[in-house]
N, C-alpha and C positions, 0 to 999 in steps of 0.2 A: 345205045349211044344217044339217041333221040332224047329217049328218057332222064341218061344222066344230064342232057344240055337243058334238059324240061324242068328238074330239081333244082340245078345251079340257079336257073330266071328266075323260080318260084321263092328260093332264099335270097335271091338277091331283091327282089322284089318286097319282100317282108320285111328284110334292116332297112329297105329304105321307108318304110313306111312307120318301123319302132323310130328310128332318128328324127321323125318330120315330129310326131307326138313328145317326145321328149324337148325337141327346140318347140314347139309351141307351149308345153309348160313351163320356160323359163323367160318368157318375154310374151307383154300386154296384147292381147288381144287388140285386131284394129277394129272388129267393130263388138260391141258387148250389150245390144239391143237398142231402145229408142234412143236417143241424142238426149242430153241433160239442155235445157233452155238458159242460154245465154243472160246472165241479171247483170245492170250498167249501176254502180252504187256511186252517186256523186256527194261531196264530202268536201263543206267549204272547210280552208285552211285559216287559220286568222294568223300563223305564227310564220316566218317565213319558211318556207320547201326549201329542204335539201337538195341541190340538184342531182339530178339523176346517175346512179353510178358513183358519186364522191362519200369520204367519211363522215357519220353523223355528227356534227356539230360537238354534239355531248363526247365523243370520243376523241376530239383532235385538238390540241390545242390553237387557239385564237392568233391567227399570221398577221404581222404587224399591217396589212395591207387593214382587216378586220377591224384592228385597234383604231386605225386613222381612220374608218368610217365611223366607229361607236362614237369615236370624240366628237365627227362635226357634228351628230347626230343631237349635239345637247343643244340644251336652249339659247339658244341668242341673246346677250345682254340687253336689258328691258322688256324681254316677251313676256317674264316671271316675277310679279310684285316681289318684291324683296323683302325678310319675315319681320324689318323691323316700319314696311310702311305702318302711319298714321300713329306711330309709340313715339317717337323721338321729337319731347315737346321743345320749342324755342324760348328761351329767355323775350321776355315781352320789353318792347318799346315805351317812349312815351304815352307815343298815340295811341298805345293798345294792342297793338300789332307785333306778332312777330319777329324777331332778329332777321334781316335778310342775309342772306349766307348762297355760296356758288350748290349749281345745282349737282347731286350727287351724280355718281355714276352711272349707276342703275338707274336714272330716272333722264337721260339728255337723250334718248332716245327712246321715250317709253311707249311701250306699243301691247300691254297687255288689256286684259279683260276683269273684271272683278266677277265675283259669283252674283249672279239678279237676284234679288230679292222678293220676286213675286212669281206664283209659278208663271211657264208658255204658254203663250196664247194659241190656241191650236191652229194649225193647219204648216203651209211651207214656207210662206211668202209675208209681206208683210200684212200685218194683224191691229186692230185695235180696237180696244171699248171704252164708251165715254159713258158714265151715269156724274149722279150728284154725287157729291162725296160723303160717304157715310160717315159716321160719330168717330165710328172706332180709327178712321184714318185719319180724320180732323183730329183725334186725342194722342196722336204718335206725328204729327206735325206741329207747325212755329205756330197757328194759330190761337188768341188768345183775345179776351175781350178786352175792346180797343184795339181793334186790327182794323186799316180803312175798307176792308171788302168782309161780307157778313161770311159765316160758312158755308150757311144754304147756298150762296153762290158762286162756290169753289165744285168745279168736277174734279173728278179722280178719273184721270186717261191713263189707261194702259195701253202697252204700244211695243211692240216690235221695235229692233234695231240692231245694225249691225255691227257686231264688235271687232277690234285688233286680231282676234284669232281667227276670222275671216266664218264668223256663224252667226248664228240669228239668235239674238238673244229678248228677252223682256224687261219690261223698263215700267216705272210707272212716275207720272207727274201733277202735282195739284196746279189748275189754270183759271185765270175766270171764266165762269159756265160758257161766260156771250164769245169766249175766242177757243173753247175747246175744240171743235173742228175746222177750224184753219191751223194749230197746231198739230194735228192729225194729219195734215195735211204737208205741213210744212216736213214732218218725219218721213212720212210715205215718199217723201221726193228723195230725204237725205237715205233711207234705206234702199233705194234703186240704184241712188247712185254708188254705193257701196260706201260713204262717208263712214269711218270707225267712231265707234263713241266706246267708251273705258265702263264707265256704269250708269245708269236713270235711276235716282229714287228718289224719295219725300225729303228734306230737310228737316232732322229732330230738333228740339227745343234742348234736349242737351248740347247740340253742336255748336250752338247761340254762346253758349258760358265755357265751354270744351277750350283748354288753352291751345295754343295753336302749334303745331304740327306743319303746316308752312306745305305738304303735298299732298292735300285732297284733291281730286277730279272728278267729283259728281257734274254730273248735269243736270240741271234741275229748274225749277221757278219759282213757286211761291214761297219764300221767306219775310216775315212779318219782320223787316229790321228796320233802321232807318236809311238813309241813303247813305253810299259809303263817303267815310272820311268827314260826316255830319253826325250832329249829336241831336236834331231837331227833324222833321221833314220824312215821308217815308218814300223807300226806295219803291221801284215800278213792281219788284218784284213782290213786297207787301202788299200789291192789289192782283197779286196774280196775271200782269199784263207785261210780263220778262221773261226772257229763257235764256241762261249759259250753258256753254256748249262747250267739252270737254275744259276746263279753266285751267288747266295744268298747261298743253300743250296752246292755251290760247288765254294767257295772262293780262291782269288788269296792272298798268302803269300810267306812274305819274310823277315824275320825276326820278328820285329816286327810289321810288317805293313800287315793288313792287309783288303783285300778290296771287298765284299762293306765294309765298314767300321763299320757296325753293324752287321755282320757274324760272329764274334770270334765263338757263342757257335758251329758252323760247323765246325771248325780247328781241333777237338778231331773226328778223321775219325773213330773210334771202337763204338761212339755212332749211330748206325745206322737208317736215320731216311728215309720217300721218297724223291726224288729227288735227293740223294746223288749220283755220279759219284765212282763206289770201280774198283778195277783194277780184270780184268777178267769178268766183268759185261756187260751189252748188251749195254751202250752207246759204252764202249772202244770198243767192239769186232764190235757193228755196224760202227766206223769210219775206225777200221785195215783194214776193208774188201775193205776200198776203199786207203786204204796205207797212212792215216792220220795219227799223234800221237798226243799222251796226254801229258798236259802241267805237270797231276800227277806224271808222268817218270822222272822228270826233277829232279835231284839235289842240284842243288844250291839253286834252290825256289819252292815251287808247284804252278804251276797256274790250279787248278783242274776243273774249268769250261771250259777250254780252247782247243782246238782242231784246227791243220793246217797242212795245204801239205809239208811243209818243214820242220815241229817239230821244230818252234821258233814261 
């Protein structure tokens, strides 16, 4: 009896030991030797993340909620030169000038950037260099003999500044040698204070004979011309001792004229938009510091992009 209850344990004992083998062959082991080390892969994203748990983008079509984001997502009228800036010439005046005509759409609140024309100055902040100006820039400038300033005494400043799309761009301008670094100076203030400027560069001797177009916005200074609205006598900026400052958004008038010639909607100074020049603001207060004035002062006519050492 003993024996048979001793057999019964012995095979009972056995199936349970064939069943434990058999469930451990059909489910992972908890432990299977040394532990695999932990790797953290960090992976920048540039496109936006799915979030977590929802359908991928590519599989679901776009919910109108999507739609009314893509839309305000576009440009803002004026952020984007319009493809027909500087093509669309003006029937010319007597005086030589332009048809003045209302200011386009695209352009009554302009606040874009044009591509620079020199490479970045390196580093983050504001930058600039001042040498003489070499041949090859004096031969791609107004410069010509019978200019009232020699070339050897024109610098070529390059300079930082900050544009409409809120970055740091470069810029280059020919000045007289003797005031290159107070115009270095006069930039370094208007780049601090985030003043937007549209584009800096040299004024071509094509642009002199170029029929007019009526919405350029360079900023710039030396142009070998005469004085405006004179056919004798040369302007300040022929000696390199002038700088205008965005001309679009800060228009030269005088009566009825006024120029670029599709700037009217800028003549109404209370509608305040960027790039406007207001009196007591950081372009004026940066040019006083170097004893410059503003053509806005002026009485008889405003030339409000305008700025020179002699206040003409």
């Amino acid at each position: 009896m003993r024996l048979e209850r001793a057999a019964r344990g012995v095979s009972l004992c056995v199936a349970l030991a064939v069943l434990a083998l058999v469930a451990g062959c059909s489910s992972e082991p908890t432990t299977a030797g040394p532990s695999t080390p932990t790797v953290t892969v960090t992976t920048t994203v540039t496109a936006t993340p799915t979030t977590r748990g929802s359908t991928p983008p590519t599989t679901r079509p776009p919910s109108s909620a999507a739609a009314t984001a893509s839309a305000t997502a576009r440009p803002a009228v004026g952020t984007v030169p319009p493809a027909w800036l500087g093509t669309r010439v003006l029937p010319r005046t007597a005086a030589g000038y332009g048809e003045i005509r209302p200011t386009p759409r695209e352009l009554r609140d302009r606040r874009f950037t044009l591509p620079d024309t020199v490479p970045m100055l390196p580093g983050t902040g504001f930058a600039s260099r001042v040498e003489i100006a070499p041949a090859d820039v004096i031969a791609r400038s107004t410069w010509v003999q019978g200019c009232p300033v020699a070339a050897s005494d024109l610098a070529w400043v390059r300079l930082t500044f900050w544009g409409f799309d809120d970055r740091r761009h470069t810029g280059e301008l020919l000045v007289k040698a003797s005031v290159a670094d107070q115009i270095v100076q006069v930039f370094g203030d208007l780049y601090r204070a985030r003043f937007p400027i549209e584009e800096m560069r040299i004024t071509t001797r094509a642009e002199l004979t170029a029929p007019p177009t009526g919405d350029g916005n360079d900023t710039g200074s030396f142009n070998c011309r005469p004085k405006a609205g004179q056919k004798t006598g040369f302007s300040q900026h022929a000696y390199g001792l002038a700088v205008d400052v965005d001309p679009f958004q800060n228009p030269y008038v005088n009566g009825s004229l006024v120029l670029p010639e599709l700037s009217s909607s800028y003549v109404d100074r209370s509608d305040v938009r960027p790039g406007m020049i207001l009196p007591g603001g950081p372009v004026v207060r940066a040019f006083a510091r170097i004893g410059w004035t503003w053509g806005g002062d002026w009485h008889s006519l405003k030339d409000l992009q305008h700025f020179s050492q002699n206040g003409t």
